[in-house]
N, C-alpha and C positions, 0 to 999 in steps of 0.2 A: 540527509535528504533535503534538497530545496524541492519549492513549489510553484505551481505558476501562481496566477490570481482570481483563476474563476474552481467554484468551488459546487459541489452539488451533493445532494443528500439521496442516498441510495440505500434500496432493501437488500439487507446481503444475512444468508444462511451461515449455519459454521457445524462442522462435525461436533463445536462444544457442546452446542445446545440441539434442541430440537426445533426450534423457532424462528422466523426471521425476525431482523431487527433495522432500525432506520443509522445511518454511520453517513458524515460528513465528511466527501472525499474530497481531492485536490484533481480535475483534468488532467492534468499535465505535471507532470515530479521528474525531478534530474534529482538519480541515484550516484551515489560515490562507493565504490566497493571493490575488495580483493582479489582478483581470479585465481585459481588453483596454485599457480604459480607466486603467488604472494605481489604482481603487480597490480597498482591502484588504474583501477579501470572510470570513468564515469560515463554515464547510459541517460537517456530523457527514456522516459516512459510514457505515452496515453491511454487513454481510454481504459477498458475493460483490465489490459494489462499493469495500468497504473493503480485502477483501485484494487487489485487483488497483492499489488506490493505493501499496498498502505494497507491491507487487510493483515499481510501475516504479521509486518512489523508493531501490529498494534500487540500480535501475541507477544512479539518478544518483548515488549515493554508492561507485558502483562495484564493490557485489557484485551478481553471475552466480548466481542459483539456479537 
């Protein structure tokens, strides 16, 4: 995942916990990934849609916000 350069800090919920929590997101991410078919796809993502990417991938690297 690249990034852009503006960056902002956001309240975001999680089925983990009960509680919100403050997470330093990136505006704007160019995603690189697989499609069903096994070709390499890359996508820009913003806004809302961006932080909830950077949201799961924090699980898959095992941080809990």
């Amino acid at each position: 995942m690249k990034t852009g350069d503006k960056r902002y800090t956001a309240e975001e919920g999680c089925l983990c916990h009960s509680t919100q929590k403050k997470a330093l997101r990136y505006e704007k991410i160019k995603v690189s990934y697989m499609d069903c078919s096994g070709k390499k796809k890359i996508k820009t993502y913003e806004g809302f849609c961006a932080q909830i990417i950077q949201h799961e991938l924090d699980h898959c690297d095992g941080i809990l916000i």
